[in-house]
N, C-alpha and C positions, 0 to 999 in steps of 0.2 A: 504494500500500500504506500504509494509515494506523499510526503509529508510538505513537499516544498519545504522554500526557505522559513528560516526563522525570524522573526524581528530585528532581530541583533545582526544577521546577516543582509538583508535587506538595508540595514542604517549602513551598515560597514561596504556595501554597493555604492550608496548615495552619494558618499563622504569620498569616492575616490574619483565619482564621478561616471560610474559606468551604468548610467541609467537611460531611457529613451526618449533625450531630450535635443532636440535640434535649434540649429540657429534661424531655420527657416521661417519666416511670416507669414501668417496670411492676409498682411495687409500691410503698407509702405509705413516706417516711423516719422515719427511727426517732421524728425530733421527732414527727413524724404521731402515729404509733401512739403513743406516750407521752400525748402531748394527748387523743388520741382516749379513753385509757380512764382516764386522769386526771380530767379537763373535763367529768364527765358532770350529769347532772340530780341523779339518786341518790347519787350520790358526793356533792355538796355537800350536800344535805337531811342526808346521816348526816354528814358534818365540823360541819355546827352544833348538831343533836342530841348529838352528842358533846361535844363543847366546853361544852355546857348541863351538863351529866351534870358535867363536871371540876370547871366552876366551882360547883355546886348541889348535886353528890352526890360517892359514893365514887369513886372511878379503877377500881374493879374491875368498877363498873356500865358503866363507858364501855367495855370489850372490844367492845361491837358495833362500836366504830370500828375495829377489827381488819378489817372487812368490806372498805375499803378499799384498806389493802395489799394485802389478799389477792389483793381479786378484781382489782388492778389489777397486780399483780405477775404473778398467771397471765396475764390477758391481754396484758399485753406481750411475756411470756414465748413464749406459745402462737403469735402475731403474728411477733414476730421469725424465729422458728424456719419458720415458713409463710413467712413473706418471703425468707430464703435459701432456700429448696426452689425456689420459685418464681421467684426472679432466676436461681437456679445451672442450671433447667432450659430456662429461658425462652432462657439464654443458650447451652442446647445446639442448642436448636431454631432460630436466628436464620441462615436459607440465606448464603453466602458469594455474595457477585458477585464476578464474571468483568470482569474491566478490562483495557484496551492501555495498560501502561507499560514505555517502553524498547523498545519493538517487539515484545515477548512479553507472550502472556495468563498475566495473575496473577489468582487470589482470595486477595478480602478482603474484612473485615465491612461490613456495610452503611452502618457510623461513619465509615468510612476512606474513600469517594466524596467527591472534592473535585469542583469547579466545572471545568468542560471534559474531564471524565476519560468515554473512551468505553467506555462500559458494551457486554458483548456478552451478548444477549439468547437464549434457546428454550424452547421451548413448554414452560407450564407455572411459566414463571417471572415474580415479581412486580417488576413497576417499581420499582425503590428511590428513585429520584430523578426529575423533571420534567427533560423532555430533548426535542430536536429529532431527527429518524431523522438519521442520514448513508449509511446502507444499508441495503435490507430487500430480504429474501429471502422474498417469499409471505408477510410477518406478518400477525396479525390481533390484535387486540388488546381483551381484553376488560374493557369499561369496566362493568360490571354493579355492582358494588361501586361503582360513584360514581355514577355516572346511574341504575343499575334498568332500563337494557334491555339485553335476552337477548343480541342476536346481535353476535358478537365484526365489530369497524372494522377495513376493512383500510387498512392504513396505505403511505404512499409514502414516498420521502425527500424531506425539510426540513417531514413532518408534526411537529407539538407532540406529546406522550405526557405524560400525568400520573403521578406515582406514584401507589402503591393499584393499578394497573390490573394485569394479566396478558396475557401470553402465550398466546393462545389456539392457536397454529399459525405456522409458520414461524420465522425466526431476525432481527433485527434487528443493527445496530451504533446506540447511543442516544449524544448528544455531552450532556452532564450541565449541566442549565444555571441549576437551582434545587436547591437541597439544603439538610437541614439543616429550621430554623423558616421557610425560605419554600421549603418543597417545597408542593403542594397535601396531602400524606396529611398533613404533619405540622399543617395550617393546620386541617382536619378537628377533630383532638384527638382522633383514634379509641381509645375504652374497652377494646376487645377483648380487652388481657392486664392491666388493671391490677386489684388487689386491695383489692376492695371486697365491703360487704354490701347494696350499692343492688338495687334492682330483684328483687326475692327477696319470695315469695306468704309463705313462711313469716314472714319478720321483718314483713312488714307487718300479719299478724294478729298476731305481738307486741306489735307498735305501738298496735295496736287496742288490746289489752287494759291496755297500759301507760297509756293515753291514759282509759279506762272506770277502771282503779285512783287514777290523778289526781283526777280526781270525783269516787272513794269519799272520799279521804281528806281531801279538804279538810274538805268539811262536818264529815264523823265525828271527824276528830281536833280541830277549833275548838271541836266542841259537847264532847268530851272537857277540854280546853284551861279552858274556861270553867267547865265542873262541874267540876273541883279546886280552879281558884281561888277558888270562890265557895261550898263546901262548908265554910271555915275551918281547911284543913289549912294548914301554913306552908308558905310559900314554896318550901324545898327539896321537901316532898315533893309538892309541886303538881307542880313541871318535873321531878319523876322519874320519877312515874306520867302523867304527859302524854308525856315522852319514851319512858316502855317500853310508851303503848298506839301513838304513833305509827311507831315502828322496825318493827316485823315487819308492816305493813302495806305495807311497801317492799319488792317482789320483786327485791333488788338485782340479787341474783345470773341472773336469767333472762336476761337478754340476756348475762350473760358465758359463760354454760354454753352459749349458741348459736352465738356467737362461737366457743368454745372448742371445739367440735362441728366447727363448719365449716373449721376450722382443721387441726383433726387429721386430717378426712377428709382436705383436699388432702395433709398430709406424708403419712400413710397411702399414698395412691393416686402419689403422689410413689417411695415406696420401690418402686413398683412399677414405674417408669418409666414413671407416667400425667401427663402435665401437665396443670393443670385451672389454663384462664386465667381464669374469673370464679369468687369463690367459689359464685356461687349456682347455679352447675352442678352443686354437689353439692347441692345440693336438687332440682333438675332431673332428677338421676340415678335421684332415689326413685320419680318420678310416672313414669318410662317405662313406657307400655306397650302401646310399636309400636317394633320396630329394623328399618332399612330397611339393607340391605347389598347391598353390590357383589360379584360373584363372583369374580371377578380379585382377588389378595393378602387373600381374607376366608374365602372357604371353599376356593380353591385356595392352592397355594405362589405364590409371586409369581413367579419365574420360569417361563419356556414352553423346550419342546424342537421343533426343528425333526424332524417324525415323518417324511414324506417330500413331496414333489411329486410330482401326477400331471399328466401334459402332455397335452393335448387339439389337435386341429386340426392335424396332424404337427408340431409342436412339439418340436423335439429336446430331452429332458430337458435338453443342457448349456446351452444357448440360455436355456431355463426359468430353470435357475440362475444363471445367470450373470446375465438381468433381474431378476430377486428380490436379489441379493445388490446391484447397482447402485442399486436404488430402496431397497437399507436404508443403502448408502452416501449417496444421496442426500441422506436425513432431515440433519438440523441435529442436531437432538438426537431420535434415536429413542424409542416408546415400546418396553413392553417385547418387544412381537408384531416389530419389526421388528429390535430387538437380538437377537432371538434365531434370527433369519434370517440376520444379519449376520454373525453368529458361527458359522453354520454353513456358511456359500458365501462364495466370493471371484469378484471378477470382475476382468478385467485389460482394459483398452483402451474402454472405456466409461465417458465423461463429459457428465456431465449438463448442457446448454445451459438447460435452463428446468424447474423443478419445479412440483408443487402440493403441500405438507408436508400430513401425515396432519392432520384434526380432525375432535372427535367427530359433528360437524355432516354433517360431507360421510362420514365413515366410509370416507376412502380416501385414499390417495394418489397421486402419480407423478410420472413426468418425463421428458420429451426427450432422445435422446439421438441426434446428427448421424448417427452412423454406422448406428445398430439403429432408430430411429424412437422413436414414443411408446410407453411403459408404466405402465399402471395397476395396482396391488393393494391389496384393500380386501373390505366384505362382499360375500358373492357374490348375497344378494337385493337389494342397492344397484346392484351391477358388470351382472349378468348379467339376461335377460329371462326372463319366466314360462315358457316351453315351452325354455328351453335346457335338455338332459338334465345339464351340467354342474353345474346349479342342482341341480337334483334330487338326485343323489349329491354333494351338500353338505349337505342336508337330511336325507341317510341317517345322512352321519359324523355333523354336529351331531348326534343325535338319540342319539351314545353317547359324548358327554360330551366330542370333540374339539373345537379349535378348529381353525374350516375359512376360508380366503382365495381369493378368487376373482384369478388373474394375467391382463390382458388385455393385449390390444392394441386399441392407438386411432389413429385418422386424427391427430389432437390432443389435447392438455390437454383441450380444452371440448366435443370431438366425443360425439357419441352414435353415432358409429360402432365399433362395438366388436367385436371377435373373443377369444373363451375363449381362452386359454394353456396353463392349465395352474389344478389346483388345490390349494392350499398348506395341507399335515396338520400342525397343532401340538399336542402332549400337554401336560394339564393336571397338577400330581399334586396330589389333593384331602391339605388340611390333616392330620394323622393325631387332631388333636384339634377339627377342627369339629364329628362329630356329637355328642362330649358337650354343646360347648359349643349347640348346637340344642335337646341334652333340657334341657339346666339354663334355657336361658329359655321353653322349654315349661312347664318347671315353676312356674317364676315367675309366671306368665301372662302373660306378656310375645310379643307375636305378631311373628314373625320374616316379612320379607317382603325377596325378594332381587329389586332392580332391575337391570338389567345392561345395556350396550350390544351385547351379544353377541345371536348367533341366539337366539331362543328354545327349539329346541330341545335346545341345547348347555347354556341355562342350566337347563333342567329336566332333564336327564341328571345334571347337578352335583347341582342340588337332592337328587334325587330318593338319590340316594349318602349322603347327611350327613342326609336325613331331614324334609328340610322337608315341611311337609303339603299336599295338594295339587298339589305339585310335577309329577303325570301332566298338566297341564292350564295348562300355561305360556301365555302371555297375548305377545300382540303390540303392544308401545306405542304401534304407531303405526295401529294397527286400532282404539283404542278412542274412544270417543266425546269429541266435544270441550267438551260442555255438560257445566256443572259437577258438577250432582246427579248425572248418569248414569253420568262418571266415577268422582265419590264409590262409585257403586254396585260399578261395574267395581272398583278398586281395593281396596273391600272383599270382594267374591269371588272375590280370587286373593292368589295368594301368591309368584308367582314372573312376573319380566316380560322378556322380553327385547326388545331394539333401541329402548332408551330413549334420549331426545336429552337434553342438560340441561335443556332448557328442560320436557321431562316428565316429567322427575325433580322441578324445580318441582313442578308442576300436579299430582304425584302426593301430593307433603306438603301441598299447597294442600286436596287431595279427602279426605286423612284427616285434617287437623284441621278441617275441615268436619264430619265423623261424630265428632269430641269424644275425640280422639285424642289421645293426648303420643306424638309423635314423637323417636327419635334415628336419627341418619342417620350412617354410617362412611361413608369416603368418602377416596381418596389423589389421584384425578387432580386437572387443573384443571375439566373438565367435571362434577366434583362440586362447585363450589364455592356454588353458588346455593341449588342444595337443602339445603347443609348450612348456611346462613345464612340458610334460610327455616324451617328445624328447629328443635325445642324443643332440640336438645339435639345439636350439631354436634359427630364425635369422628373425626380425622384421623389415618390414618398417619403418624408420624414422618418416614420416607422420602417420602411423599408431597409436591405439588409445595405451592410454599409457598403458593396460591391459598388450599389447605383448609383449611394447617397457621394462615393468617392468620386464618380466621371461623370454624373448629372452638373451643370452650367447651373440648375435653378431646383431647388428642393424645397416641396411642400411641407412645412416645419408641421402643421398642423393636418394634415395628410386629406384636406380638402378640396375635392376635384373642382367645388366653387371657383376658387381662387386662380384657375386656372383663365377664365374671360378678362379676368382682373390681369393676369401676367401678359396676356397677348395686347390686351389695349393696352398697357403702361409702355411698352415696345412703342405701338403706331405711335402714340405720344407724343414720346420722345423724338422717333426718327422726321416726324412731319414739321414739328415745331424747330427742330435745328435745320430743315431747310427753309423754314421762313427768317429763320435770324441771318442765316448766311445770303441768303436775298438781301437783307440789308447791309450788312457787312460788306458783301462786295458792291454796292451800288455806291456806296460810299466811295471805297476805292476808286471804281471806275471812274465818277464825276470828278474825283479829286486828281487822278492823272490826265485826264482831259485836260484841266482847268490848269493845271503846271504844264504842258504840254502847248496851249494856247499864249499863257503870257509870255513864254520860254519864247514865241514863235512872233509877235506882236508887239514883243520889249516896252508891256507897261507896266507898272507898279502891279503888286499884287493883288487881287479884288480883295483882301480878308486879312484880318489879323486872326492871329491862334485862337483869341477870344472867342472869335466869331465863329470859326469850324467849331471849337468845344461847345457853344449851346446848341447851332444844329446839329451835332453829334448825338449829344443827349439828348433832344427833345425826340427825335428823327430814328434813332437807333439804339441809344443804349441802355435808357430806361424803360422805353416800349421794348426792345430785343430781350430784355430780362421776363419780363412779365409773360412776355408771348412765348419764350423756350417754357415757361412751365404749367402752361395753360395746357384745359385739355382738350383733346383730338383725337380723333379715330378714325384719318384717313389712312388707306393702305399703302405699304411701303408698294415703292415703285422703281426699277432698276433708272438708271441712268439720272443721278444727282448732280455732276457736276455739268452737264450742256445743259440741264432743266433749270441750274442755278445762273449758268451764263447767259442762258437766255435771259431773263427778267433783267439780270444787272449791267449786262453790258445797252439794252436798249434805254434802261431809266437812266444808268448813268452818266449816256451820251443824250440823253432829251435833259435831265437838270446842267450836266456843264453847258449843254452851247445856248441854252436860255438864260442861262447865269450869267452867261460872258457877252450875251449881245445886252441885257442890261443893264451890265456893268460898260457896254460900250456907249450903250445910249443915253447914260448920267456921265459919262467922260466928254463927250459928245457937247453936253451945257456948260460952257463957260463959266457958268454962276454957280457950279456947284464945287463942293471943295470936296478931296481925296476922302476923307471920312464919310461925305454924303453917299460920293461914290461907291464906298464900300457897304454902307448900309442897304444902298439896294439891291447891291450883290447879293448879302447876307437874305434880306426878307425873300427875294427870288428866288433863291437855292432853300429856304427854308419849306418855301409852298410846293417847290416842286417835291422836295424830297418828304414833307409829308403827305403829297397824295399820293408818291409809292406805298410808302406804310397803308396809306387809306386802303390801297389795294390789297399788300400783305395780310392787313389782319383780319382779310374776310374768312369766314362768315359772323356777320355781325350779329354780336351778344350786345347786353345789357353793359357788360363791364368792357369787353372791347370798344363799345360806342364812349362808356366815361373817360377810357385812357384815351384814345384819341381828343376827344375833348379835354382833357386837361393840359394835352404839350400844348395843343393849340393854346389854349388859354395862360400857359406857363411862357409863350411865346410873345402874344400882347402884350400881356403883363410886361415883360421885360424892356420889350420897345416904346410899351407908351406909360409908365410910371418911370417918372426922373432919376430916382436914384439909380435905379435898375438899368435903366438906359446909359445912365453914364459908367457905370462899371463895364459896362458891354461894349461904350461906346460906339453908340448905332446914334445920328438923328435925320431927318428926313424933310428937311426946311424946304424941298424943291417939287410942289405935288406931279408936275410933270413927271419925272422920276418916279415917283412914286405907283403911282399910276401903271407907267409902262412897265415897269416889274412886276406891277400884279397884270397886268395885262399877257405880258410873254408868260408869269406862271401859269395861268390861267390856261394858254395856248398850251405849254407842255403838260399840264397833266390831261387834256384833251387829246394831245400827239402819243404820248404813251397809251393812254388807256387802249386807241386804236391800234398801235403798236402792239400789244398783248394779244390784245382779238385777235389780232392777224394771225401771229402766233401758233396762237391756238387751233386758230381754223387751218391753218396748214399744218401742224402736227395733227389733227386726227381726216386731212387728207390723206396726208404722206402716212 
């Protein structure tokens, strides 16, 4: 009888240090995050532009250095807060192992495995540490996550086991013999929970476009740069109007309003009790549209009720029960078909000499037992042969939504000599809230397809209850074709599959992302673990084994399939409102190298001081761009972001500069007006045009959409026509002519745009 360590040995582990504890995080430290939005490109560009403006100009022109704290205040802010959500939940979901200390099984966290401490293993559970067996009871052990092949190892004692691996079937006793930075998972450096923006479609066409804005600005702002100093203006107002054409060419704000997006979705879906381990699963969440689900704990309740046994072959009922209750005694760790047998029979005086533990592979169990012989239960088209009538009235019950078990008897474990027993009735109770959740991702267009390990016709009984489509015409996964296109075919005309192995669970994500599919796969067993790690978009039961809970992107803390409408719309959210921010972000840009590109070309003073960009910055973009990245949306992600984004920005941003600049020509134009005037109608022109793009951005118009709008506007007057306000900004507007024809050209461009757009539109859904 093994006793494990003692207490005393366990402290004398701790103290040297050989315990299972890494450096790894699941989520960036604070210095991180600080550096991360401190240290950036754009950050320093506006810290020297600033600093020019101090030493050169007024302090009231250097506000745009304001952009800084801001944006880096939020985003540490927004970071920090997503970092506890994320460590607090990360640390509800981390499985307890099971250890021999003192002679009694304790758990404890996966940190607290010291060196020689024997781990006690069952199906469905992950290796925490690198261990040699010292007992194994029918294990198998699935190394897929480290090697990449299917079929779970069955292992002996004084076999090696790596951590990362799982539990595929049976029970081990593991003697702990690497832990810690020389475990293998930890040698890995596996990514899976930590809090990053890598790897993400969205930020990389940010990237794009940040990397295409770099380009503009160089040349445009140097040939800007050059035409002031060389124009004979002094010094100061060379580097003021160099500095206010080259700031708003800097979409500072864009990557932090995505940041800040991706961030709030996790707390968002956080409050919901959704854990989402990478951020860019919430972008992943927008493009779903294919969810593959399990029927067991998704559209039924998770537990089963023992309905009755029928005994076949003169089988006396007690006999019947009494082998079923033995062979759920048997199990190491049950699932839940066999707990729920368990829990309903007892058996007294039968013990088991040799087992085979349930996997989804074999689809059965059993075991030996000296005095009763052997016993198998398991599926009954696995168990039983084609012309048994036993089979058949299993195919009747399958067919109205039960779950049916075939009990036999065997010459042996390996015999294929086999005699019916009896047949084993369990009641399912379907979810009370699956079918809405069916129409709500009907509605979506999001195409629901349930794979199951169960009969087929059990699982289209289910289906067919909660509404899936198609569900009269359930599919058999192991009848369908093994060539790849043809499956593609198969698994696009059905919708519901039963007697799926993992390994077809594979091959079945493998055939729809073939047909140009965004896959998400739910998924609690360990026999879900591959597909849900071959999925765009892996989401795990909570309760589930920790195989799924380790390569799931998003896990249902609360194991409610509810939450699941809640995870797809936080997605759309997201991805739709960060391409409305980046509509302004770069329209900004756009006009702003237009307008340095024109005076570059025209060698006149510059229409603006930095003042002047920094309030239509903020009224126009940076205060609406916040409110709008976190507003909510449920439009569908849609391929091709960055030409959907060039188009809006490069046409607004070339209708607000060349209306800006023939107003600013036609107040240069009057004798009587001075450079300040001049610049003031610049400013009010490029003010209206740029917020009738927003006008257009923030459709469709809400209650509170209509009030933000109407507040820049009104933050806008205010500033122009209240004194104080005015003079800090230094706008006045003594010349109504002036005045006038800048609302007149605004007026004209947002008229020119809007038709600009239509057009747009009307030739993308020509073309």
């Amino acid at each position: 009888m093994h006793q494990g360590l003692t207490s005393a040995q366990v402290a004398e582990r701790v103290a040297k240090g050989s315990v299972n504890t890494t450096a790894r995080r699941s989520s960036r430290t604070f210095g991180q995050i600080l550096r991360a939005n401190l240290l950036t490109r754009f950050n320093a560009i506006i810290a020297v532009l600033c600093g020019l403006i101090l030493v050169f100009g007024q302090p009231v022109d250097a506000l745009f250095g304001s952009v800084i704290v801001v944006n880096s205040a939020v985003g540490v802010i927004q970071e920090l807060r997503a970092k506890r959500t994320l460590d607090r939940l990360t640390l509800l979901t981390e499985a307890p192992v099971r250890v021999l200390r003192d002679g009694r099984e304790v758990s404890i966290r996966p940190g607290e495995v010291v060196v020689d401490d024997l781990v006690l293993l069952g199906p469905g559970e992950k290796v925490p540490v690198d261990g040699a067996v010292r007992e194994a009871d029918g294990v198998e052990i699935d190394e897929s996550l480290l090697t990449g092949e299917a079929d779970p190892v069955e292992k002996r004692r004084g076999d090696k086991v790596q951590s990362g691996t799982f539990v595929a079937a049976g029970s081990c006793l593991l003697a702990a013999t690497g832990v810690g930075e020389k475990a293998y998972a930890a040698r890995l450096a596996a990514e899976a929970s930590r809090f990053e923006l890598t790897d993400s479609e969205l930020m990389t066409a940010i990237n794009r476009l940040l990397r295409l804005v770099t380009w503009i600005i160089v040349p445009i702002g140097g040939l800007l740069v050059v035409r002031l100093f060389t124009s004979g203006a002094s010094v100061s107002d060379a580097v003021v109007g160099s500095v206010a054409g080259v700031v708003p060419m800097i979409p500072e704000g864009l990557v932090l309003m995505t940041s800040v997006a991706f961030a709030v979705g996790v707390i968002r879906l956080g409050r919901r009790r959704c854990l989402v381990q990478e951020l860019p699963a919430v972008e992943v969440l927008a493009r779903v549209d294919t969810l593959c689900i399990d029927k067991t704990g998704t559209l039924t309740e998770p537990g089963m009720a023992l309905r009755e046994v029928r005994p076949y072959d003169g089988v006396s009922p007690g006999v019947a029960r009494a082998a079923l209750a033995a062979l759920a005694r048997a199990e190491a760790k049950p699932n839940q078909t066999m707990r729920a047998i368990g829990d309903s029979l007892s058996a007294d005086g039968w013990h088991a000499a040799e087992t085979v533990p349930f996997s989804s592979a074999r689809k059965f169990s059993g075991a030996s037992f000296p005095e009763h012989g052997t016993w198998l239960v398991g599926a009954p088209d696995v168990l039983l042969p084609d012309d048994d009538p036993a089979r058949r009235e299993a195919q009747d019950l399958a067919a109205t939504g039960r779950r049916v078990l075939a009990l036999v008897r065997s010459a042996a474990l390996a015999s294929r000599d086999r005699r019916t027993a009896a047949l084993v009735v369990l009641e399912q109770r379907i979810r009370a809230d699956a079918p809405d959740m069916i129409r709500y991702f009907a509605a979506q267009g999001v195409d629901v397809k349930v794979i199951s390990g169960d009969d087929p016709a059990a699982v289209g009984a289910i289906a067919r209850q909660v509404g899936i489509p198609s569900a009269d015409a359930p599919a058999d996964a192991r009848s369908l074709p093994q060539e790849p296109d043809a499956l593609a075919d198969a698994v696009a005309g059905h919708t519901v599959f039963g007697r799926a192995t993992p390994q077809r669970k594979r091959e079945f994500v493998a055939a729809l992302h073939a047909r140009g599919r965004t896959v998400a796969m739910t998924g609690d067993g360990v026999n879900d673990a591959l597909a849900l790690k071959d999925s765009d978009l892996g989401v795990a039961m909570g309760s589930g084994s920790p195989a799924t809970r380790a390569v799931a992107q998003v896990v249902l803390l609360g194991d409610n399939f509810t939450a699941l409408p809640h995870v797809l719309a936080e997605g759309r959210r997201v991805l739709a409102n960060i391409e409305h921010v980046a509509n302004l972000f770069l329209t900004k840009t756009v006009y702003a190298a237009l307008l340095a590109l024109l005076v570059g070309i025209a060698q006149v003073p510059f229409p603006f001081l930095p003042r002047h960009i920094t309030l239509v910055g903020t009224l126009t973009i940076g205060v609406p761009g916040f409110f709008l990245a976190l507003a909510p949306n449920s439009g569908r992600a849609r391929p091709g972001f960055v030409p959907r984004v060039l188009r809006f920005a490069v046409p607004a941003g070339a209708v607000a500069a060349s209306m800006t600049f023939a107003a600013y020509a036609v107040a240069r134009s009057n004798t009587a007006s001075s450079l300040r005037a001049d610049r003031s109608t610049a400013t009010l022109t490029l003010f209206l045009v740029a917020f009738a793009a927003l006008v257009v951005i923030a459709r469709p118009y809400t209650r509170w959409r209509l009030g933000l709008l109407a507040v820049m506007a009104g933050c806008f007057a205010a500033v122009a026509v209240l004194p104080g306000t005015r003079q800090v900004a230094d706008l006045t507007f003594p010349e109504p002519r002036d005045t006038l024809a800048g609302l007149g050209l605004a007026v004209l461009g947002a008229a020119v745009l809007v038709v600009l757009l239509r057009l747009d539109r009307w030739l993308t859904r020509v073309g």
